[in-house]
FIKOLZA-1660 file (N, C-alpha, C; in steps of 0.1 Angstrom, whole numbers, plus 5000, padded with zeros to 4 digits):
% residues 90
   i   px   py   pz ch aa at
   1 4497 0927 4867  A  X  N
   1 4503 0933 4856  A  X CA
   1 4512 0924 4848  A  X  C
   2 4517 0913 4853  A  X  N
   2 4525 0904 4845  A  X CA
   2 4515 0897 4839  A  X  C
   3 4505 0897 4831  A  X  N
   3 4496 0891 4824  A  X CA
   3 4494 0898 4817  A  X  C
   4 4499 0910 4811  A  X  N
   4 4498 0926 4806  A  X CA
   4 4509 0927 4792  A  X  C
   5 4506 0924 4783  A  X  N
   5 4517 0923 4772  A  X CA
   5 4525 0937 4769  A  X  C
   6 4517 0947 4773  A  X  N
   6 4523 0963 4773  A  X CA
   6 4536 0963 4782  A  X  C
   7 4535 0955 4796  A  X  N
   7 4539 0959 4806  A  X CA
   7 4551 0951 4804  A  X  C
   8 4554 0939 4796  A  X  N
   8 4561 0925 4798  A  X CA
   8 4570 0930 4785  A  X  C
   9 4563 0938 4775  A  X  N
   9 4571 0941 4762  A  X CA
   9 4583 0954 4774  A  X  C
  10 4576 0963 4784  A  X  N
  10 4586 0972 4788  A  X CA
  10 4594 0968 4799  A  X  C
  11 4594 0958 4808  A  X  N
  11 4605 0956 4813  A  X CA
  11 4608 0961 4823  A  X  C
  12 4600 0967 4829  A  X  N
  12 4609 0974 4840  A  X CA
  12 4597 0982 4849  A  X  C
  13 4596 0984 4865  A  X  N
  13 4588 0992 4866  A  X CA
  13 4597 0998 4879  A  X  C
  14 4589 1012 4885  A  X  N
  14 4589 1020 4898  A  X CA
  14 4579 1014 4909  A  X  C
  15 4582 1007 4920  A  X  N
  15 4578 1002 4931  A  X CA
  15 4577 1013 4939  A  X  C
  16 4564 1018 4945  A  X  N
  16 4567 1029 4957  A  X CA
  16 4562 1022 4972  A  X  C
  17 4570 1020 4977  A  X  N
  17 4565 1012 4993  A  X CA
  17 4562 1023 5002  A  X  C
  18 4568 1034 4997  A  X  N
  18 4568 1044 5013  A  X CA
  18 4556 1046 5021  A  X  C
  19 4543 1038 5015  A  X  N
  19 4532 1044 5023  A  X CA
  19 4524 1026 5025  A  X  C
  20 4534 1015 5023  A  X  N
  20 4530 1007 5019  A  X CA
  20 4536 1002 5038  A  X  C
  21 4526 0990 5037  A  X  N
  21 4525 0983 5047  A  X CA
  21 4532 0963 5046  A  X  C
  22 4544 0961 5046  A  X  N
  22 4541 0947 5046  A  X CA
  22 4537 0937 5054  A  X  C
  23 4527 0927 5048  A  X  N
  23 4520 0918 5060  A  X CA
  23 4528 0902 5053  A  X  C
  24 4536 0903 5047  A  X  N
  24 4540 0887 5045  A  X CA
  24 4554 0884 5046  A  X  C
  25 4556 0870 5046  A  X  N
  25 4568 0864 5055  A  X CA
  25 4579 0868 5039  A  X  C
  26 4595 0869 5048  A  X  N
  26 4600 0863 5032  A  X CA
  26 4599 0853 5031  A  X  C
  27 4596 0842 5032  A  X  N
  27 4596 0830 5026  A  X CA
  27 4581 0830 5017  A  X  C
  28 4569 0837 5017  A  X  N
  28 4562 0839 5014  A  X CA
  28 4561 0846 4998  A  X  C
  29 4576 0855 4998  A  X  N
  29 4576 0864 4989  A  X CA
  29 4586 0854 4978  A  X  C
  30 4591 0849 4990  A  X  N
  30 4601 0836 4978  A  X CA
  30 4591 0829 4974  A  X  C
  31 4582 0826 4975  A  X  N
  31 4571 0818 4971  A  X CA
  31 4569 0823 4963  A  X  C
  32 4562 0830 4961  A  X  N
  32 4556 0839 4952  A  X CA
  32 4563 0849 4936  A  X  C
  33 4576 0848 4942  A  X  N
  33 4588 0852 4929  A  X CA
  33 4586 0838 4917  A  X  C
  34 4587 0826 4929  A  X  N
  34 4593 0817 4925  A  X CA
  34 4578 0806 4914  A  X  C
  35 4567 0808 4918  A  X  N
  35 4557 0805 4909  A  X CA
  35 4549 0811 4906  A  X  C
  36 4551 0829 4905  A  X  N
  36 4542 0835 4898  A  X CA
  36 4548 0842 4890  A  X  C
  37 4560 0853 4894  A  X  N
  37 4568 0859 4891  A  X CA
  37 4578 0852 4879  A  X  C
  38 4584 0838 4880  A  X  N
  38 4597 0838 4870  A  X CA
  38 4585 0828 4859  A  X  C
  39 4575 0819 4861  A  X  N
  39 4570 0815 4851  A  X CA
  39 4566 0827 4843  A  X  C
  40 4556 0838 4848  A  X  N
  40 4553 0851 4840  A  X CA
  40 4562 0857 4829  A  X  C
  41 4572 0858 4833  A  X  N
  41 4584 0862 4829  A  X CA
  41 4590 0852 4814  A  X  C
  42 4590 0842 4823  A  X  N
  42 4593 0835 4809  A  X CA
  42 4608 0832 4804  A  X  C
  43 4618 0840 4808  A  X  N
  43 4636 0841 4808  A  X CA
  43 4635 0852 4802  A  X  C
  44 4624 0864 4804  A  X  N
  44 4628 0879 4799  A  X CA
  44 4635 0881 4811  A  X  C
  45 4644 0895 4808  A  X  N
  45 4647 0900 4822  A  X CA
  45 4641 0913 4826  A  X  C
  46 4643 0918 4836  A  X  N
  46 4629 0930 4840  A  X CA
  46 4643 0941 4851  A  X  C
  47 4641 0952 4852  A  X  N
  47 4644 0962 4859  A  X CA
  47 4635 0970 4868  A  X  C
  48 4642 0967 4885  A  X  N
  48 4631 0977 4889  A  X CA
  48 4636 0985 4900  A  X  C
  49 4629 1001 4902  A  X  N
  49 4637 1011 4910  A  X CA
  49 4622 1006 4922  A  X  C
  50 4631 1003 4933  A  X  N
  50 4622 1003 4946  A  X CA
  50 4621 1014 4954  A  X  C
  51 4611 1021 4956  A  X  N
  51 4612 1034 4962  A  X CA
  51 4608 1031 4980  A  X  C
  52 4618 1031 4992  A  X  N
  52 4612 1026 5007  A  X CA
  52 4614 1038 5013  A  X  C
  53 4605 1035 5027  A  X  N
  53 4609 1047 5035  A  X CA
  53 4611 1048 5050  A  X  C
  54 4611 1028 5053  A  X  N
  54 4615 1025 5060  A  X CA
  54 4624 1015 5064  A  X  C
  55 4629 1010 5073  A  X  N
  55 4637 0993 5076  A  X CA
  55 4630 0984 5072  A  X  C
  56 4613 0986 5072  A  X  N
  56 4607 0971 5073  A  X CA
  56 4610 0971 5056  A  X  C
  57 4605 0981 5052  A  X  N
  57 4606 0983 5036  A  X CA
  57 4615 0978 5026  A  X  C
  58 4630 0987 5035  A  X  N
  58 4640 0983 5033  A  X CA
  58 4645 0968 5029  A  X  C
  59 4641 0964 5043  A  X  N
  59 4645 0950 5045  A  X CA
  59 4638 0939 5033  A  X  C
  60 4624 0941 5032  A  X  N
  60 4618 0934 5027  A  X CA
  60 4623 0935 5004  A  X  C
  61 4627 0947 5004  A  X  N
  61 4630 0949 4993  A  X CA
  61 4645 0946 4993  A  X  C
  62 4651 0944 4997  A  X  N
  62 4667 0935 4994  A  X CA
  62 4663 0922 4996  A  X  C
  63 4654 0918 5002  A  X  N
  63 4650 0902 4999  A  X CA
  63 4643 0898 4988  A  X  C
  64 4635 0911 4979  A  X  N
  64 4630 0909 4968  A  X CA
  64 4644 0908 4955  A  X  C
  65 4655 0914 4961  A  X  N
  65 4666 0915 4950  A  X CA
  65 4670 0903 4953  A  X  C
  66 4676 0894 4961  A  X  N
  66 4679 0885 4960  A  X CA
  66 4672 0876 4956  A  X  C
  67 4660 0875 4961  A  X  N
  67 4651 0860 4953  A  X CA
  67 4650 0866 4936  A  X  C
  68 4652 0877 4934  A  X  N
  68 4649 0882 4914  A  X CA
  68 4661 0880 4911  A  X  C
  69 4675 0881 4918  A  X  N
  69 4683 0884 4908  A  X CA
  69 4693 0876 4899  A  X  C
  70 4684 0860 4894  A  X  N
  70 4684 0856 4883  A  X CA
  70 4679 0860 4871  A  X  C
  71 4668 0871 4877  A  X  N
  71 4663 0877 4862  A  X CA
  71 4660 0891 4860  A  X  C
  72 4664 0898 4876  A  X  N
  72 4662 0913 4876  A  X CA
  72 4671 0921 4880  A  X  C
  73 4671 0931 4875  A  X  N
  73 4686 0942 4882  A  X CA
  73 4676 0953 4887  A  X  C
  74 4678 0955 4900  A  X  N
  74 4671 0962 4911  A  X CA
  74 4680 0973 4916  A  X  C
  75 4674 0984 4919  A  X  N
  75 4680 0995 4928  A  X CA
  75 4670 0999 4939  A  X  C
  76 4675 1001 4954  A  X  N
  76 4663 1008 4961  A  X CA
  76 4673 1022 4965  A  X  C
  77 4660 1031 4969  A  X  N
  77 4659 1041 4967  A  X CA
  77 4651 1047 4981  A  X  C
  78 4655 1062 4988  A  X  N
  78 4648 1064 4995  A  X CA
  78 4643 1079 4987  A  X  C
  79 4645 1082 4980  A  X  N
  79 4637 1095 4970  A  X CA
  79 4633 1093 4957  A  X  C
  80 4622 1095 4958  A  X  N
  80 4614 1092 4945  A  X CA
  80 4623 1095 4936  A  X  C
  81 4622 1109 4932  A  X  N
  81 4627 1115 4919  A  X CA
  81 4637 1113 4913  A  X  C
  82 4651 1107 4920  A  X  N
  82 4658 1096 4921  A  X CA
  82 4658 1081 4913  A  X  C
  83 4647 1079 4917  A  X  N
  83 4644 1062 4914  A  X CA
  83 4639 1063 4901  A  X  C
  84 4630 1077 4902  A  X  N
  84 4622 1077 4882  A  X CA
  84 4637 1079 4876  A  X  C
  85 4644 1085 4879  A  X  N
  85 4654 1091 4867  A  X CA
  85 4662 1080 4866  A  X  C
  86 4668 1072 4876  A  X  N
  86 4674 1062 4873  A  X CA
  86 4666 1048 4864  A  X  C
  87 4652 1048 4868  A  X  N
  87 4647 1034 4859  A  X CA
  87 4645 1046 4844  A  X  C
  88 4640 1057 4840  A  X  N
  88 4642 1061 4830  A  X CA
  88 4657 1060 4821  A  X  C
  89 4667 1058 4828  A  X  N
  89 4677 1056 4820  A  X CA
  89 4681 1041 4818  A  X  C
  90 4672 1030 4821  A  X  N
  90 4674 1020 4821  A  X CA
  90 4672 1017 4808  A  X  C
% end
């Protein structure tokens, strides 16, 4: 979706992990911020509401805020409707 001019003009999305499975390392994810994620980007900045529903989830999404937060302002969340209302007031 970062190749998505719609997506890149709005800035901001809703992540839902709760049903999600992670299979990769953080250093993997730092990888991947770091040459797909901030060239994409370009020095826009981006917002995003992470919705978890567990530790692993958890865990893995405070490691997503740290490696973004040169260019992203993140919240996690463990209730959806929560997380919409807060990225809608972003």
């Amino acid at each position: 979706y970062l190749s998505n001019r719609e997506v890149l003009a709005l800035r901001r999305t809703l992540v839902d992990l709760r049903e999600g499975t992670i299979d990769f390392t953080g250093s993997e994810l730092g990888h991947l911020v770091a040459t797909i994620v901030r060239p994409a980007l370009a020095g826009r900045d981006w917002t995003t509401a992470i919705v978890v529903s567990g530790e692993a989830q958890f865990g893995v999404s405070r490691q997503y805020q740290f490696f973004a937060e040169s260019y992203s302002r993140d919240a996690i969340f463990d209730d959806y409707d929560e997380a919409l209302a807060w990225i809608e007031r972003q």
